[in-house]
Steps between C-alpha positions, in 0.01 A plus 500: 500500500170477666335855671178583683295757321219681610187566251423843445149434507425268800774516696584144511865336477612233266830309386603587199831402261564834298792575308435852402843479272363368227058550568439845311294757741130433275518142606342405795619285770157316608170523577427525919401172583282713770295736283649463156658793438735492250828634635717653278880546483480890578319417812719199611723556813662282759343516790709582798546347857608585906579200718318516817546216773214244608215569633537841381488417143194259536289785759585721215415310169137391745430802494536496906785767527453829287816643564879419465726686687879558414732774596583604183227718231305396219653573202250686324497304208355202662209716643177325379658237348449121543838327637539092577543437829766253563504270827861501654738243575480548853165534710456740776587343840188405638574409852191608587200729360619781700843519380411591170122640509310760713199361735273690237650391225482157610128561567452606126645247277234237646788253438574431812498155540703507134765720502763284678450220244475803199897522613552155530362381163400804260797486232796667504740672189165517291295734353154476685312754389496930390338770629454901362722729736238819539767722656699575779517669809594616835294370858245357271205397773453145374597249830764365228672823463839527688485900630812735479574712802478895447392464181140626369224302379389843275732413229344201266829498345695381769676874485641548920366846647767752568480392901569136399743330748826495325582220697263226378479443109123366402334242409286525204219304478408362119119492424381212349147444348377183267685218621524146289617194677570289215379160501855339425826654599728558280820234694876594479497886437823640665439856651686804524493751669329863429281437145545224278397341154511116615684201295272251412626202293 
């Protein structure tokens, strides 16, 4: 079985073929093909993945859109860590820029002319790319944050204040930082939903 790793060192994800059944812990896997680094058993992990639709997933892995925003919370394991991002089966429906984008979030992805055709063409059911989740929050001010009525922005942790509208649940808004777009997608991933270690033949 084949599974992205990230290097310890750099940062960078590779491919690798590991069975760790029968490779005792001293022996390394590989050396980064980035910076070298000799990465060893002990420090070998799967990397894991969330399935976000096109163009989301492309704005994100370009670096273009800092922040993710789902209605559930970070688990708090996966706060700073580096996660795939994984290009769904089924792109956002783009019937026209402002069905899915804000007029100043149009304005700041400079894609404008692009982001129709991203839709069209970028791939789908592939791993494009990771990106370090930072933290996550409540009413974050980034034009990409979704906001949550009657709750506070005062609480980083995405912790409601005690005058929060019972009737609306929030959003929290994922903060992403140090985007890769990799060169070549990884083709025929299946996604899941929630967090996921992806099949790779």
């Amino acid at each position: 079985m084949k599974q992205l790793i990230c290097c310890p060192e750099c940062g960078s994800v590779e491919l690798a073929t590991i069975d760790t059944s029968t490779i005792p812990w001293w022996t390394y896997i590989r050396d980064c093909e980035s910076c070298g680094y000799t990465i060893m058993e002990n420090e070998w992990d799967a990397l894991p993945a969330i399935s976000v639709r096109q163009p989301w997933s492309y704005l994100i892995c370009s670096g273009l859109k800092p922040i993710e925003n789902r209605t559930w919370k970070l688990p708090e394991k996966y706060k700073g860590q580096r996660v795939l991002i994984h290009a769904g089966a089924k792109p956002a429906k783009m019937i026209n820029p402002n069905n899915i984008f804000s007029y100043k979030q149009w304005e700041d992805t400079g894609e404008q002319g692009r982001v129709e055709s991203i839709v069209l063409s970028s791939p789908l059911s592939a791993i494009i790319g990771s990106v370090e989740i930072a933290d996550c929050v409540i009413n974050h001010p980034s034009i990409w944050a979704e906001h949550s009525i009657g709750y506070s922005q005062s609480y980083p942790n995405g912790v409601p204040v005690s005058c929060a509208n019972k009737k609306y649940k929030p959003i929290y808004n994922w903060v992403l930082k140090n985007p890769v777009l990799f060169d070549e997608p990884i083709l025929n991933v299946k996604g899941h939903l929630g967090f996921f270690t992806p099949k790779i033949d």
